[in-house]
N, C-alpha and C positions, 0 to 999 in steps of 0.2 A: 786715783782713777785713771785706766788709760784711756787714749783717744781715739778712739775708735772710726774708720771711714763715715763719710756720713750716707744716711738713706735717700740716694736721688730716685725723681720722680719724673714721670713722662709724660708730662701732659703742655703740650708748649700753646702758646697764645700766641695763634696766627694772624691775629688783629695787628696784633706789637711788631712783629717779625722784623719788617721792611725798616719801620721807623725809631728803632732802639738804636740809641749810639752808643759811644763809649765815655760821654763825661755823665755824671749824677743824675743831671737834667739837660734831656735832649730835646729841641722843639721839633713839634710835628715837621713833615716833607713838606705842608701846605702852608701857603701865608694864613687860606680861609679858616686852616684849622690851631689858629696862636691861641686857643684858649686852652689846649689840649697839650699836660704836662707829665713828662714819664721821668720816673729813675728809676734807678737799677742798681742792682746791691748785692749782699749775702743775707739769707735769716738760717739758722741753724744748718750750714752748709750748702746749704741750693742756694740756685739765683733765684735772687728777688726782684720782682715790678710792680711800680705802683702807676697809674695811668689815669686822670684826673682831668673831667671838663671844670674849668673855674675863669670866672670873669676877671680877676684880678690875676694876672701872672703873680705878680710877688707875693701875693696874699697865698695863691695858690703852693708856694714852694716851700713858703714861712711854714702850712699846714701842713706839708709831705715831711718835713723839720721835726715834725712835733710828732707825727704818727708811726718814723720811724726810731725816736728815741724812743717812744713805747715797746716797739717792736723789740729792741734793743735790751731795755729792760725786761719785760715778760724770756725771751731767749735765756738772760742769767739765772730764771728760775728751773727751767725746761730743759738744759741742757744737759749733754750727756759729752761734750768735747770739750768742757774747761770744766776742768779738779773744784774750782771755786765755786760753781752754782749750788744752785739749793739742792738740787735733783743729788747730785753727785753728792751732798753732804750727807744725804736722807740713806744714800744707797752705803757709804761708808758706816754710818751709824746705825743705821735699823730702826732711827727714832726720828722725832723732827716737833719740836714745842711750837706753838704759836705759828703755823707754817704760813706764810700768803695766802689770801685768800684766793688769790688766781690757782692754787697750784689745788686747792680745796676746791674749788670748780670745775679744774679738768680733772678730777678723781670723779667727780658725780658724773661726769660728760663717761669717764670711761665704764664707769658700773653700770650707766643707763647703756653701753654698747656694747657690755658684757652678759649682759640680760637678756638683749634683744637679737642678738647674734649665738644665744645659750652656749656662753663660756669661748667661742672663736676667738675674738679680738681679749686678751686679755696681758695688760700691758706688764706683769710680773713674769713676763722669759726674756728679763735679762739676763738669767743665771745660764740659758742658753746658747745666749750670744757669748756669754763668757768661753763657756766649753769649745764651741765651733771656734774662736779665735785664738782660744789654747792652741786645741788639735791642731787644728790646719797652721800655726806658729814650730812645730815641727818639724824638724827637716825630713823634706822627702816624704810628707802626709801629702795624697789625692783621693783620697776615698771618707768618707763621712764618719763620724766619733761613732766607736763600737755600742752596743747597749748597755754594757755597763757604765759607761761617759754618761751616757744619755740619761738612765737614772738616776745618778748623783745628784743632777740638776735637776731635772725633772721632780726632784722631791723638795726644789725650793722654791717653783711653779706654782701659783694658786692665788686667783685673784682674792677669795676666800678669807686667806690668809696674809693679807691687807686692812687693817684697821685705821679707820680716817675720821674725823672729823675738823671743828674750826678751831678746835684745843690741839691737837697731834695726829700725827702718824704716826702708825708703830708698826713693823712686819713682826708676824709671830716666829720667825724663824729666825738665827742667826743667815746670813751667808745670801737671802734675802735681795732682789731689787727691781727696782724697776726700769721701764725706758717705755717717754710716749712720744716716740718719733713716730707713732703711728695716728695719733691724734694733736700734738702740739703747733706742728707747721698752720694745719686750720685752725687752730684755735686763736693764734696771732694773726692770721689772716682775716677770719672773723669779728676780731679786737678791733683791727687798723679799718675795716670797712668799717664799726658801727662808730670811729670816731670820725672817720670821713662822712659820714652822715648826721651825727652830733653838729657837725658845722656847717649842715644845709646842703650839702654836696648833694646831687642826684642820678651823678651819670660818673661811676668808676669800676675799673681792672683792677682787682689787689691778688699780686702770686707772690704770697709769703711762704712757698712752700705749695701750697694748695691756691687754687685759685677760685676767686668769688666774683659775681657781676653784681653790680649795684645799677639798676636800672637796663637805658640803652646808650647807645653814640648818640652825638649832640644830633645827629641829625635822624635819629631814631630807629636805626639800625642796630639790632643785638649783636653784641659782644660771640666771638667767637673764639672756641678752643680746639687743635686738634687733637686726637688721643694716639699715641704713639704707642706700635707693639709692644711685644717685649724683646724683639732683636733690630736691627739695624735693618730695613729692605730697601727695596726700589720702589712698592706699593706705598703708594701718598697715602697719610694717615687719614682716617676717620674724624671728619668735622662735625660738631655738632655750635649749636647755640645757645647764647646764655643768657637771661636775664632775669634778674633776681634769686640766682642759684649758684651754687657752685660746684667744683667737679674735682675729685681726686682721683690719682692712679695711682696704683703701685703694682710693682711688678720682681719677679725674685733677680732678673737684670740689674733690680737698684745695686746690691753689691753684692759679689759672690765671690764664697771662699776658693773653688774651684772652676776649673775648664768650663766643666760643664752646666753649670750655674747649680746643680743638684740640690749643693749646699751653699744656702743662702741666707737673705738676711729677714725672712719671714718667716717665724716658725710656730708650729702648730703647738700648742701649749697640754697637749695629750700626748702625744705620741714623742714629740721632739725634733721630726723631719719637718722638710721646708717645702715650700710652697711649689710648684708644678711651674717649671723657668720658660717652660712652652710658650704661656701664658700672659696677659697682663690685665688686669681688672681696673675698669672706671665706674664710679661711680658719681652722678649727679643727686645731691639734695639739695635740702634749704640753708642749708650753714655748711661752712667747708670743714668743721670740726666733725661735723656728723659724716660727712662724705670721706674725711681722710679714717675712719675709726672705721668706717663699714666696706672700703675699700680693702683695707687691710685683712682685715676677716671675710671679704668674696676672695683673695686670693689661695685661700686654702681649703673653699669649697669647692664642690661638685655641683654643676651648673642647676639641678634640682632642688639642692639646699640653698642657693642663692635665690631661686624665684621662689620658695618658700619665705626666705628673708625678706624679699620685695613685700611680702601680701602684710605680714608687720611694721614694718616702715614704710608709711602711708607717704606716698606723692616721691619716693626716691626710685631712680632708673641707677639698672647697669648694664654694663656696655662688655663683654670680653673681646679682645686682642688676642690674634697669632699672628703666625707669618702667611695665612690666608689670606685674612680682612679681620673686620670688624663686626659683630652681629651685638645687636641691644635683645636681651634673656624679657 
Protein backbone atom coordinates (compact mmCIF):
# COMPACT_ATOMS: atom_id res chain seq x y z
CA UNK A 1 0.00 0.00 0.00
CA UNK A 2 1.44 3.36 -0.71
CA UNK A 3 1.63 6.36 1.53
CA UNK A 4 -0.16 8.62 0.74
CA UNK A 5 -0.06 12.62 2.07
CA UNK A 6 -2.15 12.90 4.97
CA UNK A 7 -5.68 14.83 5.22
CA UNK A 8 -4.95 18.10 7.18
CA UNK A 9 -7.47 19.93 8.88
CA UNK A 10 -8.22 23.63 9.76
CA UNK A 11 -9.66 24.07 12.65
CA UNK A 12 -6.85 25.39 15.36
CA UNK A 13 -7.60 25.81 19.26
CA UNK A 14 -7.16 29.25 20.00
CA UNK A 15 -7.34 28.45 23.73
CA UNK A 16 -3.92 26.36 23.26
CA UNK A 17 -2.20 28.87 20.80
CA UNK A 18 -0.19 31.07 23.28
CA UNK A 19 0.66 28.21 25.80
CA UNK A 20 1.74 24.92 23.62
CA UNK A 21 5.46 24.32 23.75
CA UNK A 22 7.72 22.15 22.23
CA UNK A 23 8.39 19.26 24.85
CA UNK A 24 5.27 16.31 25.33
CA UNK A 25 4.13 18.25 28.37
CA UNK A 26 4.13 21.83 28.71
CA UNK A 27 2.83 23.64 31.87
CA UNK A 28 0.39 26.31 31.52
CA UNK A 29 2.03 30.38 31.23
CA UNK A 30 0.41 30.74 34.91
CA UNK A 31 1.72 29.48 38.28
CA UNK A 32 -2.48 29.84 39.15
CA UNK A 33 -3.08 27.57 36.26
CA UNK A 34 -0.51 24.21 37.43
CA UNK A 35 -3.32 21.92 37.33
CA UNK A 36 -3.71 22.46 33.65
CA UNK A 37 -1.66 19.90 31.51
CA UNK A 38 -1.06 19.76 27.53
CA UNK A 39 0.80 17.59 24.85
CA UNK A 40 1.28 17.60 21.67
CA UNK A 41 1.89 14.91 19.25
CA UNK A 42 0.83 13.21 15.79
CA UNK A 43 -2.60 10.95 15.33
CA UNK A 44 -2.84 9.84 11.78
CA UNK A 45 -0.79 12.85 10.48
CA UNK A 46 -2.07 15.99 12.10
CA UNK A 47 -0.98 17.50 15.26
CA UNK A 48 -2.38 16.24 18.10
CA UNK A 49 -3.51 18.08 21.67
CA UNK A 50 -4.54 16.90 24.60
CA UNK A 51 -5.40 19.74 27.37
CA UNK A 52 -6.39 18.48 30.77
CA UNK A 53 -7.64 20.16 34.17
CA UNK A 54 -6.32 17.50 36.95
CA UNK A 55 -5.47 17.85 40.65
CA UNK A 56 -2.77 15.62 40.53
CA UNK A 57 0.12 16.60 37.95
CA UNK A 58 1.50 13.05 37.87
CA UNK A 59 -1.69 11.41 38.05
CA UNK A 60 -2.68 13.73 35.33
CA UNK A 61 0.20 12.87 32.78
CA UNK A 62 0.30 8.96 33.89
CA UNK A 63 -3.62 9.35 32.27
CA UNK A 64 -2.44 11.38 29.04
CA UNK A 65 0.14 8.07 28.97
CA UNK A 66 -2.62 5.73 28.78
CA UNK A 67 -5.05 7.83 26.40
CA UNK A 68 -2.46 8.25 24.02
CA UNK A 69 -1.44 4.62 23.74
CA UNK A 70 -4.95 4.01 22.89
CA UNK A 71 -4.85 6.61 20.46
CA UNK A 72 -1.88 4.81 19.15
CA UNK A 73 -3.54 1.74 18.91
CA UNK A 74 -6.92 2.45 17.49
CA UNK A 75 -4.51 4.63 14.55
CA UNK A 76 -2.93 0.94 13.60
CA UNK A 77 -6.46 -0.16 12.70
CA UNK A 78 -7.58 3.13 10.84
CA UNK A 79 -4.71 3.85 8.90
CA UNK A 80 -4.10 4.38 5.53
CA UNK A 81 -0.05 5.43 5.88
CA UNK A 82 1.45 2.20 7.20
CA UNK A 83 1.20 -1.19 4.83
CA UNK A 84 0.77 -2.94 8.33
CA UNK A 85 -2.66 -1.68 9.63
CA UNK A 86 -5.84 -3.50 9.53
CA UNK A 87 -7.35 -0.84 7.15
CA UNK A 88 -4.44 -1.32 4.65
CA UNK A 89 -4.73 -5.33 5.00
CA UNK A 90 -8.73 -5.20 4.48
CA UNK A 91 -7.94 -2.95 1.37
CA UNK A 92 -5.11 -5.34 -0.07
CA UNK A 93 -7.46 -8.43 0.50
CA UNK A 94 -11.10 -7.37 -0.13
CA UNK A 95 -11.76 -9.62 3.07
CA UNK A 96 -10.97 -9.22 6.81
CA UNK A 97 -12.25 -12.30 9.35
CA UNK A 98 -12.92 -11.49 12.98
CA UNK A 99 -12.09 -7.74 12.15
CA UNK A 100 -11.86 -5.40 15.76
CA UNK A 101 -14.61 -4.33 16.85
CA UNK A 102 -13.55 -0.74 16.77
CA UNK A 103 -13.07 -0.93 13.05
CA UNK A 104 -16.92 -2.59 13.08
CA UNK A 105 -18.14 0.45 14.99
CA UNK A 106 -16.85 3.02 12.68
CA UNK A 107 -18.38 1.05 9.73
CA UNK A 108 -21.85 1.65 11.67
CA UNK A 109 -20.77 5.38 12.47
CA UNK A 110 -20.11 5.59 8.56
CA UNK A 111 -23.46 3.77 7.20
CA UNK A 112 -25.47 5.83 9.79
CA UNK A 113 -23.60 9.02 7.78
CA UNK A 114 -24.14 7.56 4.59
CA UNK A 115 -27.87 7.51 5.18
CA UNK A 116 -28.13 10.67 6.65
CA UNK A 117 -26.09 12.62 4.23
CA UNK A 118 -28.04 10.14 1.33
CA UNK A 119 -24.98 8.57 -0.01
CA UNK A 120 -22.44 12.15 0.19
CA UNK A 121 -20.09 10.93 2.84
CA UNK A 122 -19.41 7.57 1.65
CA UNK A 123 -15.99 6.19 2.66
CA UNK A 124 -15.44 3.56 -0.38
CA UNK A 125 -13.65 6.49 -3.01
CA UNK A 126 -10.51 5.13 -2.19
CA UNK A 127 -10.44 3.75 -5.61
CA UNK A 128 -10.50 7.58 -6.39
CA UNK A 129 -7.92 8.78 -4.66
CA UNK A 130 -5.99 5.94 -6.19
CA UNK A 131 -6.70 7.31 -9.84
CA UNK A 132 -6.14 11.14 -8.95
CA UNK A 133 -2.72 9.97 -7.51
CA UNK A 134 -1.94 7.82 -10.48
CA UNK A 135 -2.76 10.87 -12.84
CA UNK A 136 -1.43 13.58 -11.43
CA UNK A 137 2.15 10.98 -10.68
CA UNK A 138 2.45 11.66 -14.47
CA UNK A 139 4.90 13.85 -15.76
CA UNK A 140 3.63 16.92 -16.98
CA UNK A 141 -0.24 16.04 -15.72
CA UNK A 142 -2.20 19.74 -14.52
CA UNK A 143 -5.57 19.06 -15.49
CA UNK A 144 -7.99 16.36 -13.77
CA UNK A 145 -8.32 12.45 -14.88
CA UNK A 146 -10.32 12.23 -18.17
CA UNK A 147 -13.87 10.45 -17.92
CA UNK A 148 -12.81 7.40 -18.75
CA UNK A 149 -10.19 7.44 -15.56
CA UNK A 150 -12.96 8.40 -13.78
CA UNK A 151 -15.29 5.48 -14.58
CA UNK A 152 -12.82 2.86 -14.09
CA UNK A 153 -12.98 3.84 -10.44
CA UNK A 154 -16.06 5.11 -10.18
CA UNK A 155 -17.30 1.52 -10.74
CA UNK A 156 -15.47 0.38 -7.61
CA UNK A 157 -17.43 3.30 -5.62
CA UNK A 158 -20.34 2.11 -3.65
CA UNK A 159 -20.94 2.15 0.01
CA UNK A 160 -23.50 -0.65 -1.11
CA UNK A 161 -21.09 -2.74 -2.04
CA UNK A 162 -19.51 -3.05 1.49
CA UNK A 163 -20.59 -5.98 3.56
CA UNK A 164 -19.81 -5.85 7.32
CA UNK A 165 -20.56 -7.32 10.28
CA UNK A 166 -18.78 -8.68 13.76
CA UNK A 167 -17.73 -12.04 11.68
CA UNK A 168 -16.10 -10.07 8.45
CA UNK A 169 -15.91 -7.61 5.82
CA UNK A 170 -15.99 -8.38 2.62
CA UNK A 171 -16.11 -5.73 -0.55
CA UNK A 172 -18.18 -7.27 -3.49
CA UNK A 173 -15.74 -6.26 -5.92
CA UNK A 174 -12.12 -7.11 -6.60
CA UNK A 175 -10.03 -3.67 -6.80
CA UNK A 176 -12.33 -2.42 -3.79
CA UNK A 177 -11.30 0.02 -0.69
CA UNK A 178 -11.76 2.06 1.60
CA UNK A 179 -10.31 5.13 3.46
CA UNK A 180 -12.06 6.89 6.83
CA UNK A 181 -9.90 9.84 7.04
CA UNK A 182 -13.02 11.45 6.83
CA UNK A 183 -14.50 9.95 10.16
CA UNK A 184 -11.45 8.18 12.08
CA UNK A 185 -9.53 11.38 13.36
CA UNK A 186 -13.02 11.96 15.54
CA UNK A 187 -13.62 8.87 16.25
CA UNK A 188 -10.13 8.57 18.30
CA UNK A 189 -10.82 11.74 19.49
CA UNK A 190 -14.15 10.76 20.79
CA UNK A 191 -12.24 7.44 22.24
CA UNK A 192 -9.58 9.51 24.25
CA UNK A 193 -12.46 12.06 25.55
CA UNK A 194 -14.67 9.31 26.86
CA UNK A 195 -11.61 7.76 28.69
CA UNK A 196 -10.70 11.00 29.96
CA UNK A 197 -13.90 11.00 31.37
CA UNK A 198 -13.96 7.26 32.50
CA UNK A 199 -11.35 8.65 35.05
CA UNK A 200 -13.70 11.47 36.39
CA UNK A 201 -12.00 14.16 34.33
CA UNK A 202 -14.52 17.09 33.75
CA UNK A 203 -12.91 19.94 32.18
CA UNK A 204 -10.78 18.83 28.60
CA UNK A 205 -9.42 19.82 24.75
CA UNK A 206 -8.84 16.62 22.99
CA UNK A 207 -7.66 17.45 18.82
CA UNK A 208 -6.84 14.06 17.76
CA UNK A 209 -7.51 15.23 14.45
CA UNK A 210 -10.90 16.68 15.27
CA UNK A 211 -11.54 18.44 18.26
CA UNK A 212 -13.90 17.89 21.29
CA UNK A 213 -14.68 19.97 24.53
CA UNK A 214 -15.46 18.15 27.44
CA UNK A 215 -17.13 20.51 29.83
CA UNK A 216 -15.46 24.24 30.54
CA UNK A 217 -11.94 25.90 31.77
CA UNK A 218 -11.42 25.41 35.41
CA UNK A 219 -12.57 28.58 35.91
CA UNK A 220 -15.66 28.13 33.74
CA UNK A 221 -15.01 29.59 30.58
CA UNK A 222 -15.72 27.66 27.27
CA UNK A 223 -13.20 26.19 25.41
CA UNK A 224 -12.59 28.01 22.21
CA UNK A 225 -11.97 27.04 18.53
CA UNK A 226 -11.04 29.18 15.55
CA UNK A 227 -12.27 28.00 11.98
CA UNK A 228 -9.82 28.69 9.45
CA UNK A 229 -10.78 29.31 5.63
CA UNK A 230 -9.75 27.51 3.04
CA UNK A 231 -6.69 29.67 1.90
CA UNK A 232 -4.16 31.51 3.84
CA UNK A 233 -5.65 35.53 4.52
CA UNK A 234 -5.02 38.37 6.66
CA UNK A 235 -8.88 38.23 7.86
CA UNK A 236 -8.69 36.59 11.69
CA UNK A 237 -10.68 33.54 11.50
CA UNK A 238 -14.08 32.92 12.91
CA UNK A 239 -14.28 31.95 16.64
CA UNK A 240 -16.75 30.11 17.92
CA UNK A 241 -17.29 28.19 21.51
CA UNK A 242 -17.37 25.04 22.78
CA UNK A 243 -18.67 23.01 25.41
CA UNK A 244 -19.59 19.72 25.43
CA UNK A 245 -19.38 19.56 21.42
CA UNK A 246 -17.08 19.17 18.92
CA UNK A 247 -16.21 20.77 15.74
CA UNK A 248 -14.55 19.51 12.44
CA UNK A 249 -13.47 21.10 9.13
CA UNK A 250 -12.41 20.06 6.16
CA UNK A 251 -11.59 21.82 3.29
CA UNK A 252 -10.36 20.61 -0.46
CA UNK A 253 -6.78 22.93 0.84
CA UNK A 254 -6.20 19.77 3.08
CA UNK A 255 -4.30 18.28 0.07
CA UNK A 256 -4.31 19.08 -3.60
CA UNK A 257 -3.13 17.44 -6.50
CA UNK A 258 -2.80 20.56 -8.39
CA UNK A 259 -2.39 24.67 -8.56
CA UNK A 260 -5.36 25.19 -8.36
CA UNK A 261 -6.62 22.98 -5.54
CA UNK A 262 -9.57 21.78 -8.43
CA UNK A 263 -8.30 18.30 -7.77
CA UNK A 264 -8.31 17.43 -4.45
CA UNK A 265 -8.63 15.18 -1.72
CA UNK A 266 -12.50 15.09 -1.20
CA UNK A 267 -14.32 13.46 -3.79
CA UNK A 268 -17.83 13.31 -4.57
CA UNK A 269 -18.60 9.41 -4.86
CA UNK A 270 -21.17 10.18 -7.96
CA UNK A 271 -19.76 11.97 -10.29
CA UNK A 272 -15.70 11.53 -9.16
CA UNK A 273 -14.77 15.58 -9.06
CA UNK A 274 -13.83 17.19 -5.93
CA UNK A 275 -14.99 19.40 -3.53
CA UNK A 276 -15.27 23.35 -4.41
CA UNK A 277 -11.35 24.68 -2.89
CA UNK A 278 -13.26 28.06 -2.65
CA UNK A 279 -14.40 26.85 0.20
CA UNK A 280 -14.07 25.18 3.59
CA UNK A 281 -16.91 23.63 5.82
CA UNK A 282 -17.21 23.31 9.83
CA UNK A 283 -19.28 21.56 11.26
CA UNK A 284 -20.18 21.46 15.10
CA UNK A 285 -21.98 18.36 16.72
CA UNK A 286 -22.16 16.16 19.76
CA UNK A 287 -19.18 13.74 18.98
CA UNK A 288 -16.43 14.71 16.72
CA UNK A 289 -16.94 11.39 14.89
CA UNK A 290 -20.33 12.77 13.81
CA UNK A 291 -18.93 16.17 13.03
CA UNK A 292 -15.62 14.96 11.04
CA UNK A 293 -18.21 12.43 8.68
CA UNK A 294 -20.84 15.44 8.12
CA UNK A 295 -18.17 17.86 7.51
CA UNK A 296 -16.80 15.89 5.00
CA UNK A 297 -20.13 15.42 3.02
CA UNK A 298 -21.09 19.57 3.58
CA UNK A 299 -17.99 19.99 1.62
CA UNK A 300 -19.47 18.75 -1.57
CA UNK A 301 -22.84 20.24 -1.12
CA UNK A 302 -24.64 23.21 -2.06
CA UNK A 303 -25.35 25.50 0.84
CA UNK A 304 -29.42 24.27 0.32
CA UNK A 305 -28.49 20.72 0.69
CA UNK A 306 -26.53 21.41 3.78
CA UNK A 307 -29.39 23.19 5.54
CA UNK A 308 -31.63 20.43 4.37
CA UNK A 309 -28.89 18.27 6.12
CA UNK A 310 -29.10 20.39 9.43
CA UNK A 311 -33.10 19.78 9.67
CA UNK A 312 -31.99 15.75 9.96
CA UNK A 313 -29.17 15.92 12.15
CA UNK A 314 -30.87 17.28 15.12
CA UNK A 315 -28.89 19.94 17.42
CA UNK A 316 -25.67 20.06 14.66
CA UNK A 317 -24.50 23.75 13.15
CA UNK A 318 -22.37 24.56 10.11
CA UNK A 319 -20.38 27.23 9.57
CA UNK A 320 -18.83 27.84 5.70
CA UNK A 321 -15.32 29.59 5.11
CA UNK A 322 -14.13 31.77 2.12
CA UNK A 323 -11.81 34.36 1.67
CA UNK A 324 -14.75 36.64 2.62
CA UNK A 325 -15.64 35.60 6.26
CA UNK A 326 -17.40 33.18 7.81
CA UNK A 327 -21.26 32.88 7.79
CA UNK A 328 -23.09 29.88 10.05
CA UNK A 329 -26.08 28.30 7.10
Amino acid sequence: MTSYPTRRKFVTITAAAAGMGLLPFARSHAEDQAALLEWQGVSLGSVATIRIYHPDREAGRKLIDRVVAEARRLEMIFTLYDKDSVLCDLNRRGVLVAPPPELVDVLQQCDRAWKVTGGVFDPSVQPLWTCYYKHFAEAGETTPPPAEKLAQSLHLVGWRQVKFSRDQIVFDKPGMGLTLNGIAQGYITDRVVDLLREAGLESCLVDMGEIRALGTHADGKPWSAALQGPVDTAKTPAAIDLVNKAVATSAASGFQFDKSGQSNHIFNPVTGRCADPARALSVVSDTAASADALSTACALMEDKQIVELLRRADGTRAFVSTAAGTVEL
